[in-house]
N, C-alpha and C positions, 0 to 999 in steps of 0.2 A: 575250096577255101580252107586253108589251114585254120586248126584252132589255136588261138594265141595260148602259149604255153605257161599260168598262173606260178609266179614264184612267192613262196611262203614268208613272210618275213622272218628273218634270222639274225642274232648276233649270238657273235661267239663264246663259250663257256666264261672264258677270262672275265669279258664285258660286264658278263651277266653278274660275276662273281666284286668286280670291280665297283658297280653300284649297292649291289646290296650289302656291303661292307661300310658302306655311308648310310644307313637305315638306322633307326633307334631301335632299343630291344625289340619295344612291343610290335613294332611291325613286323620284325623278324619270328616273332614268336606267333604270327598273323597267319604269316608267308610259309608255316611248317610244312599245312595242308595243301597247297598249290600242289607239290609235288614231292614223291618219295627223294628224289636227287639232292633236291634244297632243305630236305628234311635231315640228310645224312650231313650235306653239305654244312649247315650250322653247328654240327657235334664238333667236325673237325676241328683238330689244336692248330692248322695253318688260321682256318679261318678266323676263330673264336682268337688268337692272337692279333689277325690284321685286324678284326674288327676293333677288339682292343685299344691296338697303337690311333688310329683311326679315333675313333672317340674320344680319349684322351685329351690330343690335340685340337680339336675340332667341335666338339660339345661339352667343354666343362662345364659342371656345374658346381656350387657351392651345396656342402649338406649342413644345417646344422639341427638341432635337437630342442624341442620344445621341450617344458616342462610344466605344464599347466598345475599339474599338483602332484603331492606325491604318491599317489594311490594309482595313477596313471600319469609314467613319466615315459612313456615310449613313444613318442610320437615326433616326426621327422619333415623338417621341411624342408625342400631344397630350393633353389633361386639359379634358374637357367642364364645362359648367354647374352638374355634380352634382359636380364635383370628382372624378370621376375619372380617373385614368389609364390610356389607349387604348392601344392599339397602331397602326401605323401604315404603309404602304409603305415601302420604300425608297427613295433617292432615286433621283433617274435615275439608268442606265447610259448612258455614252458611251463611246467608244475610249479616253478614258485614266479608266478604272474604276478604278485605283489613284490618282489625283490628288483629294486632301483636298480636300473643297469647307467654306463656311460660307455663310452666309445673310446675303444683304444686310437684304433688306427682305422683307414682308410686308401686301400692300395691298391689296383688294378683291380677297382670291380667290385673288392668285396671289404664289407666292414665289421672290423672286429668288433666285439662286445664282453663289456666285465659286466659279470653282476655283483654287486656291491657285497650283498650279507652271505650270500656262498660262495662268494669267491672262484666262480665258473666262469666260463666263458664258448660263447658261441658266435661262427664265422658267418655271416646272413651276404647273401645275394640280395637287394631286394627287388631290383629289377627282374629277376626271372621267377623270384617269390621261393627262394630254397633258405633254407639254413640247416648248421649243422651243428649240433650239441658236441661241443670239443671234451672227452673224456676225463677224468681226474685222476691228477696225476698224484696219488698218494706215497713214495717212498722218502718223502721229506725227513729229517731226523731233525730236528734244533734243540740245540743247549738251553739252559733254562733262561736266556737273554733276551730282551724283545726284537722282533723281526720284524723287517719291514722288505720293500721288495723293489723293484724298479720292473716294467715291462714295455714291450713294444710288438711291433707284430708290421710284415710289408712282405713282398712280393718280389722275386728275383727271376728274370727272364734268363739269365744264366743255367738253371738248373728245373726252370719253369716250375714253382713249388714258393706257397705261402708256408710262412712261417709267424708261430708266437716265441717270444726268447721271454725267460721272466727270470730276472736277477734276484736272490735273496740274500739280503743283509741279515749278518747277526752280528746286533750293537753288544759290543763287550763294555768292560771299563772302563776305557781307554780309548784306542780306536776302532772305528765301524771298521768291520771287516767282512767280505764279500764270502757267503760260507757256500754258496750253491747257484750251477748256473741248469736252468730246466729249457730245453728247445722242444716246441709244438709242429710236425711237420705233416700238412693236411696231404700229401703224397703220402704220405703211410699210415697217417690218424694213428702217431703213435706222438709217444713224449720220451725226451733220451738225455741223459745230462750232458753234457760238454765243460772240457776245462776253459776257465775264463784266461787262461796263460799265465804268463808274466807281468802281470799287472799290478803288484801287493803293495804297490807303491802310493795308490792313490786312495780317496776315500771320501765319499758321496757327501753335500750337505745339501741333497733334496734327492725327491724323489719322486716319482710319475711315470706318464707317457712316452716312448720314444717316438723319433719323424723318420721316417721312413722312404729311402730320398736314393733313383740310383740301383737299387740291390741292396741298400746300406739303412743297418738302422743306426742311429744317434739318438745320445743323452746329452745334454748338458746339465752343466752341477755337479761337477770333480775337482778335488782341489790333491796338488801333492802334497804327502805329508810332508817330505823333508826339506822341502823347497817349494818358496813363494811363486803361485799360479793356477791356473785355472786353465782345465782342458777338458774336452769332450769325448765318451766312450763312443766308439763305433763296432759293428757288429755284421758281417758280413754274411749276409743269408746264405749265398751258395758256399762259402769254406766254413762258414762256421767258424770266423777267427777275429776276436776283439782285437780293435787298436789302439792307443792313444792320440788325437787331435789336438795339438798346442791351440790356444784361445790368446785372442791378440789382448794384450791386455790394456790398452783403453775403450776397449768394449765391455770391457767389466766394472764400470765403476758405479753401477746399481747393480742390483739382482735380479730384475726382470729383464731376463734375455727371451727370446722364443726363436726355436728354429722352425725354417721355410726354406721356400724352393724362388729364386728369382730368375729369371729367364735360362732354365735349365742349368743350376746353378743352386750349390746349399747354401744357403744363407743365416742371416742372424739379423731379428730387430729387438732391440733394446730401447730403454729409456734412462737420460741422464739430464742429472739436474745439472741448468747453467753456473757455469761457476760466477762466486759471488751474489748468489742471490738465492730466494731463500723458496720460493715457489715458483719458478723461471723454468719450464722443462723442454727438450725435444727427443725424439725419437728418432732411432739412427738405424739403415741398412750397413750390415757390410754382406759383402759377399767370399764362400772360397773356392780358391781352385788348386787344384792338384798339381801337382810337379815333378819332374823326374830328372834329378840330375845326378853329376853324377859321385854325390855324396849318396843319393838315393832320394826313396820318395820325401815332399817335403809339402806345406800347404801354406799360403800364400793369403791372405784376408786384406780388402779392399774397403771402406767405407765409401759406396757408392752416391746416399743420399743423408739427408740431414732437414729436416721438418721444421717450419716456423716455430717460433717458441708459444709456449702456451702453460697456461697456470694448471698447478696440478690438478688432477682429478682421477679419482678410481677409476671410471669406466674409460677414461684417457689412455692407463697406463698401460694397458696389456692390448696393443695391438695383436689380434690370434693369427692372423694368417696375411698372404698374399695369394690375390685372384684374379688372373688376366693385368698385370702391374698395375695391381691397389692395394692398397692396404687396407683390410676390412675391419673395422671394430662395433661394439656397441656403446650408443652412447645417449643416454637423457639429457645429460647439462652441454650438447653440443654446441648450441646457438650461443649460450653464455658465455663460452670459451673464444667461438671463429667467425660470429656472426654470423649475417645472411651472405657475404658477400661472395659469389661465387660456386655457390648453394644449389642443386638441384634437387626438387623435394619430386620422391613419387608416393602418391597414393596418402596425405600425410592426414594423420586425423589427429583429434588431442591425446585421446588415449591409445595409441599404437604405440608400440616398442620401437625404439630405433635405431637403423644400422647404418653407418656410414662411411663413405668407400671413400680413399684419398687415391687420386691417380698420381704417380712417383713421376712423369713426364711432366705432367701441366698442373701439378699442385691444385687440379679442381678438386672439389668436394660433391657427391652424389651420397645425398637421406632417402633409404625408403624406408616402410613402415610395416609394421608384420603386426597381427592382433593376437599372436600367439606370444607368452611368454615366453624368453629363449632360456637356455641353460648357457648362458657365456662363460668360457671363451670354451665351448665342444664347437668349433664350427672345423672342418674337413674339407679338402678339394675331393671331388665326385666324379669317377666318368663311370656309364654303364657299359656292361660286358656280358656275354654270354656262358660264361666258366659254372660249371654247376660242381657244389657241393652236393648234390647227391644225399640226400639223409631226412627232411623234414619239406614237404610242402606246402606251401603257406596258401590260405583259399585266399581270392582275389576280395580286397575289401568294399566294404558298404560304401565309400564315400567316394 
């Protein structure tokens, strides 16, 4: 009698490689020890990319940033694809662990960080629990005029290399004038100036964060000097070469603009009051798209959507972001504004903080309720990655 011949169960590399690419960090970070193969396997830039693009699309989450008090403001919740809210590390410890940080950016993976009173910054994983204390960059020279700055910080698959860019203004007499541009490149951990080009035409009336969209960072809050308008700086990680972006102009007839991402697509939500009336407001999408013709590249602005109206209110006006097509904001006087009608409450208690998701297809409304004070509007789109900064390892925390 023949012995039947036992076949081992097998799939092939690909397979293997296939699934665990749909894995959340910590199990890949589980899965180290299985095998020397899959250990090697997750360093890989194929991999540690697919996983990447993979995540992204597939497990966003929302981060934003508590703020319970000022003595400890590092603390991070995010809120997954089921719309719940997590809990989350703390942010790094460094030597000045009392120095208030906020978040620049958020970009394949990794989120940047200012700290407020020293003016540092450091690039945190905190999925894989790394960060990296970004160097200081001392050869600054300013005239005795006050300085102010612009920055931004995002990720370029182009050239695979995060980047910080910080603009410094030096306000003269007359007009702001753009005196120094400092690029941060974590592929070198060095910091290098670059010319800001031909630009001397424009000049900043604010100043902040850039969104970081694409390869591409973006400012809004430029106006020409010598001509009536408004346009937005861009900054292109991998060349390393500022643009100007025309800004459609009735999308400017308030000043609360904020840039976002709408179905793969840079966008702008604004607030504008109804005309003829004196508390009457809505909040507007446009969206842009690029063009190539053959005058040359050109950009093209859409106002996609346009918001029932609603009386003014601070926590109303600065819608921060777009997540999975909502618009997310925070908001205590909600009910007083839009009623119950349409309303989905989770988790609602009297004293919770409240955040409120407006779906831009079915104009529903979704309240959940978070018991941690937030720091609004720091809220950031999130997906976790395997990319290591290499520099500082964070012990896994208590909670």
């Amino acid at each position: 009698m023949k012995k039947e011949m036992v076949i081992e169960p097998y799939l092939p590399p690909e397979i293997i490689t296939n699934i665990l690419k749909r894995l959340p960090v910590k199990s890949l970070i589980r899965f180290q020890c299985v095998c020397k193969d899959w250990k090697n396997l997750f360093k890989t830039q194929s991999f540690i990319s697919e996983h990447s693009r993979h995540s992204t699309y597939q497990n966003p989450y929302l981060i934003f940033q508590c703020n319970g008090c000022e003595c400890n403001p590092r603390h991070l919740c995010l809120m997954n694809r089921y719309m719940q809210i997590l809990e989350y590390p703390t942010l790094p410890f460094t030597d000045s662990s009392m120095d208030p940080c906020r978040i620049v950016g958020s970009s394949n993976g990794l989120i940047c960080l200012e700290f407020m009173r020293s003016k540092s910054y450091m690039l945190w994983n905190p999925a894989i629990r790394e960060a990296f204390q970004v160097p200081e960059f001392k050869s600054l020279k300013f005239p005795r005029f006050r300085v102010s700055s612009f920055i931004g910080f995002g990720f370029s698959p182009i050239v695979n290399d995060y980047k910080i860019v910080k603009v410094f203004i030096c306000c003269g007499w007359r007009d702001d004038l753009v005196y120094q541009v400092t690029v941060f490149s974590l592929s070198t951990r060095s910091w290098k100036e670059v010319k800001l080009g031909k630009l001397e035409g424009i000049k900043p009336f604010t100043t902040g964060y850039g969104f970081a969209f694409d390869g591409v960072i973006f400012w809004f809050g430029f106006a020409y000097v010598e001509k009536n308008g408004i346009c937005m700086l861009s900054f292109d990680i991998a060349t390393e070469v500022f643009t100007l972006i025309p800004f459609p102009r009735p999308a400017v007839l308030e000043d609360d603009n904020r840039l976002t991402a709408y179905e793969h697509k840079l966008a702008v939500l604004n607030n504008n009051r109804i005309e003829n009336t004196i508390d009457s407001w809505v909040f507007n999408l446009w969206v842009m798209e690029k063009c190539i013709d053959a005058s040359g590249e050109r950009w093209n602005w859409t106002k996609i959507y346009t918001s029932n109206p609603y009386l003014y209110c601070a926590c109303l006006l600065s819608p921060p972001s777009i997540w999975k097509n909502e618009i997310f904001w925070e908001s205590d006087a909600f009910r007083s504004y839009f009623g119950e009608a349409n309303v989905t409450v989770n988790n609602d208690e009297e004293d919770d903080e409240k955040l409120v998701l407006c779906h831009l297809h079915t104009n529903e409304f979704k309240m959940l309720a978070t018991t941690e004070p937030l720091l609004m509007p720091e809220v950031w789109n999130y997906a976790e990655s395997l990319v290591s900064v290499c520099n500082i390892h964070i012990g896994a925390s208590s909670s």
